[in-house]
C-alpha positions as CSV (number, residue, x, y, z in Angstrom):
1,X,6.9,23.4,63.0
2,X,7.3,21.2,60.0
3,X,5.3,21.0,57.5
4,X,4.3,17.7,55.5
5,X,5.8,17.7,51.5
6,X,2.5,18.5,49.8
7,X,2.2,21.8,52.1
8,X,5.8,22.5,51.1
9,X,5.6,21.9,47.5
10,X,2.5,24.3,47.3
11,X,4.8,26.8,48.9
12,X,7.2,26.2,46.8
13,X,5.3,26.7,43.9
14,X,3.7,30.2,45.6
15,X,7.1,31.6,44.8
16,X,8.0,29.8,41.9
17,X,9.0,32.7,39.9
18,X,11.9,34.0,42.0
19,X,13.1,30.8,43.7
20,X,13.4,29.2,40.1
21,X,15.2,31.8,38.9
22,X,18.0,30.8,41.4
23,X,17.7,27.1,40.6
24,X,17.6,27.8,36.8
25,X,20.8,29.9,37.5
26,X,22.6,26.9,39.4
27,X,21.8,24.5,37.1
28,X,23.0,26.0,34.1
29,X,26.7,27.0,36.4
30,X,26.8,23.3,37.3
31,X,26.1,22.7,33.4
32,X,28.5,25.0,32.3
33,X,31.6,22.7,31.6
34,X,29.4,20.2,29.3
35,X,27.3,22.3,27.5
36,X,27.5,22.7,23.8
37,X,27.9,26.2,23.9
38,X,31.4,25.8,26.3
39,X,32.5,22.8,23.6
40,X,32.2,25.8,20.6
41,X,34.1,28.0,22.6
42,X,36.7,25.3,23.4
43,X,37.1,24.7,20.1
44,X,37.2,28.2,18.9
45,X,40.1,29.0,21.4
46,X,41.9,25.4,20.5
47,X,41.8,26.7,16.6
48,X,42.5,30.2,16.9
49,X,45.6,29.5,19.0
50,X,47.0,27.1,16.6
51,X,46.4,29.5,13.4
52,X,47.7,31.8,15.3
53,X,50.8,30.1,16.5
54,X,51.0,28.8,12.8
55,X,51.3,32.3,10.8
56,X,53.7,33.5,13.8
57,X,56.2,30.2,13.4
58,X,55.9,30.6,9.7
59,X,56.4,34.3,9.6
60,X,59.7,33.5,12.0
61,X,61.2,30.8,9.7
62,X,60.3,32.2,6.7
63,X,63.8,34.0,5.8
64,X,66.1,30.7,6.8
65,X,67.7,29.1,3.9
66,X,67.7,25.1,4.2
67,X,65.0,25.6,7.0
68,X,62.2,27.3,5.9
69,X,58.8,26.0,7.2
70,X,55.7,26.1,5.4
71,X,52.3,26.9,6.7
72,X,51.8,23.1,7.0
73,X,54.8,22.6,8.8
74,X,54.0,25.5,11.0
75,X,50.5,23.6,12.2
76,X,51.8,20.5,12.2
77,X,54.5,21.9,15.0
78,X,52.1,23.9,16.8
79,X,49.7,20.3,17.2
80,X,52.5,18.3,18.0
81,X,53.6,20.9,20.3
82,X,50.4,21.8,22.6
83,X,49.7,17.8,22.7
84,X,53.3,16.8,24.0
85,X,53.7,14.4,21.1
86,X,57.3,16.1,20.5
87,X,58.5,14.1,17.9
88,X,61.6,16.4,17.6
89,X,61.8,16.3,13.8
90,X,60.6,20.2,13.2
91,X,62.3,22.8,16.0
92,X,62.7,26.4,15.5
93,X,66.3,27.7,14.2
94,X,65.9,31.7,14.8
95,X,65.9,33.4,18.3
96,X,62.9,34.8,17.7
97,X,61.1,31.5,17.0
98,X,62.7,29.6,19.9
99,X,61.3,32.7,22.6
100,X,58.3,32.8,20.9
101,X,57.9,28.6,21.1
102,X,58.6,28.9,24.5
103,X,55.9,31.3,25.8
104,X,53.7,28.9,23.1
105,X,54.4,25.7,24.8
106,X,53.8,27.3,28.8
107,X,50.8,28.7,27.7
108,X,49.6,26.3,25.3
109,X,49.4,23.4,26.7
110,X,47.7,24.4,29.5
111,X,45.4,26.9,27.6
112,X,44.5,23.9,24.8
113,X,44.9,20.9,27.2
114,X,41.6,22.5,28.9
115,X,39.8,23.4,26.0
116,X,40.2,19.7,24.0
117,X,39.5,18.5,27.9
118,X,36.2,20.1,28.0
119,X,35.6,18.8,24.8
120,X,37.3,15.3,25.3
121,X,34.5,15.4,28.7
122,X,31.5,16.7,26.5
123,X,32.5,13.1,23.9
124,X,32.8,11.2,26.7
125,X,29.7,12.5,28.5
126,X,27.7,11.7,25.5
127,X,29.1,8.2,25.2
128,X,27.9,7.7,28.7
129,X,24.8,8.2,27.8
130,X,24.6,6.3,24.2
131,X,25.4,3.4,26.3
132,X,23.5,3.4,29.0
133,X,20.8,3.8,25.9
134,X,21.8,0.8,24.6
135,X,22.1,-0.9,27.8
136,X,18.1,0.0,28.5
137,X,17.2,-0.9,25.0
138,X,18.9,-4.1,25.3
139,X,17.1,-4.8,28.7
140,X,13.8,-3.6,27.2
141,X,13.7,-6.1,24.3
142,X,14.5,-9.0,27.1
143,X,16.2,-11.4,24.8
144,X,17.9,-14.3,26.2
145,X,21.6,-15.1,26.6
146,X,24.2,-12.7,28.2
147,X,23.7,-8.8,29.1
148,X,26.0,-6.7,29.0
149,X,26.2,-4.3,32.1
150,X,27.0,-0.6,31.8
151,X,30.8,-1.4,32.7
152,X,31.2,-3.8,30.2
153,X,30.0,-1.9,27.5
154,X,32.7,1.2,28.8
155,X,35.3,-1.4,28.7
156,X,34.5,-2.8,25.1
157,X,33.8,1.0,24.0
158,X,37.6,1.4,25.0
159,X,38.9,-1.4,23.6
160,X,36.9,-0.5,19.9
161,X,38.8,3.1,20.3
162,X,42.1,1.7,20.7
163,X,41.8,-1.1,17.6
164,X,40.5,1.9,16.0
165,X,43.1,4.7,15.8
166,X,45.7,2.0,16.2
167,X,44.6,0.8,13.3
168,X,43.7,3.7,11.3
169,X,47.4,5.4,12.5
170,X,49.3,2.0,11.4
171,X,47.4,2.3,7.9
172,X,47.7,5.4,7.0
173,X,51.5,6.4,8.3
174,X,52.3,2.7,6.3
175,X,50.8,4.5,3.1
176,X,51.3,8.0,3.3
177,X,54.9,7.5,4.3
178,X,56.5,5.3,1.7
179,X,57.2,2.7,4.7
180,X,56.5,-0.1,2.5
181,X,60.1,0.6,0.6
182,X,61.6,-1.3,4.0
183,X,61.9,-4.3,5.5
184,X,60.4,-3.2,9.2
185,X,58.0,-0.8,7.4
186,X,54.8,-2.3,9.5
187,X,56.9,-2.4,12.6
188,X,57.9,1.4,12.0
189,X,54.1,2.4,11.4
190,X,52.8,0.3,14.6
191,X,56.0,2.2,16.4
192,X,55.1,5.8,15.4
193,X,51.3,5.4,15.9
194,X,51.4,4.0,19.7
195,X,54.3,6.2,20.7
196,X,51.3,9.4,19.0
197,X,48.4,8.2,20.6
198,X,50.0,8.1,23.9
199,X,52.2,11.1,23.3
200,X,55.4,9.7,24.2
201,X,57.2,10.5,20.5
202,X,60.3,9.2,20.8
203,X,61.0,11.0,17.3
204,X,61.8,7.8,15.7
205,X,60.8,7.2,12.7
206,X,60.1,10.6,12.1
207,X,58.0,11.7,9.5
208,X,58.5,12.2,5.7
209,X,56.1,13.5,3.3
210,X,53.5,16.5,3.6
211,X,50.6,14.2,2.9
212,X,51.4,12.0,6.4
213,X,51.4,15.5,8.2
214,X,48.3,16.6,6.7
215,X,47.2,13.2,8.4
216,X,48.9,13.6,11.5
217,X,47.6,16.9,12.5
218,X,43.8,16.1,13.2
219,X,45.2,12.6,14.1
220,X,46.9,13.5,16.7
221,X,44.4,16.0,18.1
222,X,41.2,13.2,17.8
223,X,43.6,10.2,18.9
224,X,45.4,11.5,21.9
225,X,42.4,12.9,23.6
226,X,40.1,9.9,23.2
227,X,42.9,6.8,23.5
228,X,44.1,9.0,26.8
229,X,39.8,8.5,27.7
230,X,40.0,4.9,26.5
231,X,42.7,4.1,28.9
232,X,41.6,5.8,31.7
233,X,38.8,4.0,31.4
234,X,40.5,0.4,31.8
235,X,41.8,2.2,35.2
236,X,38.7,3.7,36.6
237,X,36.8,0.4,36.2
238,X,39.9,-1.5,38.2
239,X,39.2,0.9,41.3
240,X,35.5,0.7,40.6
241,X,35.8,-2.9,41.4
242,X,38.1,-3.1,44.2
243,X,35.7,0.0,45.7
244,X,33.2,-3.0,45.3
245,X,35.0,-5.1,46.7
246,X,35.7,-3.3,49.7
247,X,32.0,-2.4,50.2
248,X,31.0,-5.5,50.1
249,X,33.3,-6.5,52.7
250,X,31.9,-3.3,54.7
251,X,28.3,-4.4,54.5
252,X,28.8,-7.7,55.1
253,X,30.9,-7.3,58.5
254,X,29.7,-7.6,62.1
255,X,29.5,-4.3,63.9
256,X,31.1,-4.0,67.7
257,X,29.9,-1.4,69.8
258,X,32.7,1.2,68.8
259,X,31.8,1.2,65.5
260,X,28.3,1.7,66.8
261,X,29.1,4.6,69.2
262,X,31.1,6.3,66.4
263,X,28.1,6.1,64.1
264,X,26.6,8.6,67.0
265,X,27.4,12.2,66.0
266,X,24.9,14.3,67.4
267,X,26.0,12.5,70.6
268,X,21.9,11.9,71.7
269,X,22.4,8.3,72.4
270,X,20.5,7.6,69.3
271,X,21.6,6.9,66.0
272,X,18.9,7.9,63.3
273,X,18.5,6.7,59.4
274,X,20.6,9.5,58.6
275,X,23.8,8.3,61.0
276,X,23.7,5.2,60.1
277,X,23.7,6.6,56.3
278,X,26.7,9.1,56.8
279,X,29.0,6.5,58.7
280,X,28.8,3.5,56.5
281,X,29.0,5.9,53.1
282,X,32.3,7.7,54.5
283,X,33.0,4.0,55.3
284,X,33.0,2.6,51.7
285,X,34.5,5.7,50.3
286,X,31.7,6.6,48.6
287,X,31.7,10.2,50.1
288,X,34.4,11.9,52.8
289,X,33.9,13.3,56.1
290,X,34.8,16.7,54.2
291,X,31.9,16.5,51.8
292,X,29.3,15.9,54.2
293,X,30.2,18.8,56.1
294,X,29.7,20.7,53.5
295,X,26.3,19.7,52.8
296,X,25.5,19.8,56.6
297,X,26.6,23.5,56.1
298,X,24.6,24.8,53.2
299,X,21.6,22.7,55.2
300,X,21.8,24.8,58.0
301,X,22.2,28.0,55.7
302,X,19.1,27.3,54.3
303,X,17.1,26.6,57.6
304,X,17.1,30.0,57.8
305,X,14.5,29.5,61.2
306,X,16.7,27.0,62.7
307,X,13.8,24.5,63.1
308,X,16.3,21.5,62.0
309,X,14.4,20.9,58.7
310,X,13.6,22.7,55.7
311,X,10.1,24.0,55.6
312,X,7.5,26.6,54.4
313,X,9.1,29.4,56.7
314,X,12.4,28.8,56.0
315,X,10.9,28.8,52.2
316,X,8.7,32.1,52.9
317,X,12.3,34.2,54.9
318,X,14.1,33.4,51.9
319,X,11.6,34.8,49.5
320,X,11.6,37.7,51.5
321,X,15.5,38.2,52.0
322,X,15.3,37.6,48.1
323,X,13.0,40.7,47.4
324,X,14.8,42.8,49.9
325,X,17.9,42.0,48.0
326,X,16.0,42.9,44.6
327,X,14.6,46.6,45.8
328,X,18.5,47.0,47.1
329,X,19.6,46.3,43.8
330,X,17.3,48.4,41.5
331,X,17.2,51.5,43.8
332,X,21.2,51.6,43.1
């Protein structure tokens, strides 16, 4: 039979030590992808692969007379490589080289584009939650005038990134690069920074000096990761707010029997809280028929007594299959 919560909690808390354990354990896997320690690591492997790819390139161009590459030109192709900027104006001119670029770019990008994409979610993760900081502190000090909802401070967080490092990109390519000495020397710097940041290098204008490379290569690793965030972001809220939309439209419409027969599943000619909860939510595309399965699936794993909700027995044959899984494990 089942029990009421307090009854369950104290059960709960009875075997606290083992159960937690596997909580603990689940928490820290679902955790896994934004925790500091996985952002060291991603960065560890995101350097190490281009040093590495840098001594190999240089070591590979090295004897070529008229093309030699230096250890800055080496990272500055390995970045530029790995973040499909491309610009085109370094490529390697010995065999050796081109076979060894091509095993870097198949597994670079891939290997690199995951590591600065857990880091790029770890930043963005924490910017999440500076602003809904802000947007409590701002509610707690009730001044009047506007506030500023959670979306609108994503979108103007965006918009300040792209100002930004297009703006610190125009600047400092402008400088670096001589570009001043022409006549469409600001076009050329707004030209080569948008076509970095959004990794299409068209390889026009290329660039000049060792100082602008020196720039470009931590550029082009902070810009292209955090613009490509900025402008997703400008998409997501778009299909956030047509997903309003249609919700609205969902909650606000008339229900014919049909819809009200469909809403049905356990076919008892009854339809509970829970129905009504899992048809309107698959409804508004706020979940799929997929995902609820799934959870109906580990529900009924862990109604281990088949009662149809999760109590202290189901609790207490868990504990027990957990020991018995324990005294397995030590006697081997």
């Amino acid at each position: 039979a089942m029990v009421n919560f307090t009854s369950l909690f104290a059960c709960m808390k009875a075997n606290n030590s083992e159960s937690g354990k596997l909580l603990k354990k689940d928490e820290e896997s679902a955790d896994f992808m934004s925790s500091t320690k996985t952002v060291v690591v991603a960065l560890i492997i995101s350097i190490s692969y281009l040093l590495g790819g840098m001594v190999i390139f240089y070591l590979c161009q090295m004897n070529e007379e008229g093309d030699e590459w230096s250890f800055l030109d080496s990272l500055y192709y390995c970045v530029v490589t790995v973040s499909t900027v491309g610009y085109g104006d370094l490529t390697p001119t010995t065999n050796l080289g081109k076979w060894f670029a091509i095993f870097y770019m198949l597994v670079g990008i891939g290997l690199v584009g995951l590591a600065l994409g857990i880091v790029g979610g770890f930043l963005m993760a924490r910017q999440e939650a500076l602003l809904l900081a802000a947007v409590e502190t701002a509610g707690k000090k009730k001044k009047k005038g506007m506030k500023l909802t959670s979306t609108q401070w994503r979108l103007i967080g965006s918009v300040i990134v792209l100002v930004v490092f297009i703006g610190l990109g125009s600047i400092c390519f402008y400088f670096l690069d001589d570009m001043g000495d022409s006549d469409d020397g600001v076009t050329n710097a707004f030209f080569l920074t948008v076509q970095t940041i959004t990794t299409v290098g068209y390889g026009s204008p290329t660039i000049q000096n060792d100082g602008t490379k020196a720039f470009a290569i931590p550029y082009i690793l902070v810009s292209t990761l955090l613009v490509a965030a900025a402008l997703g972001t400008f998409a997501d809220v778009f299909i956030e707010r047509q997903q309003e939309k249609m919700a609205e439209r969902i909650l606000k419409a008339d229900f014919d029997l049909e819809a009200i027969l469909a809403m049905d599943t356990d076919g008892d000619a009854s339809i509970d809280m829970a129905e009504f909860m899992e048809y309107m939510l698959v409804r508004m595309n706020k979940v799929s028929k997929i995902d609820i399965e799934k959870v109906k699936s580990q529900f009924r794993e862990l109604d281990v007594d088949g009662s149809g909700a999760l109590d202290a027995d189901d609790i207490r044959i868990m504990q027990e299959r957990l020991t018995q899984e324990n005294t397995v494990q030590a006697s081997l």
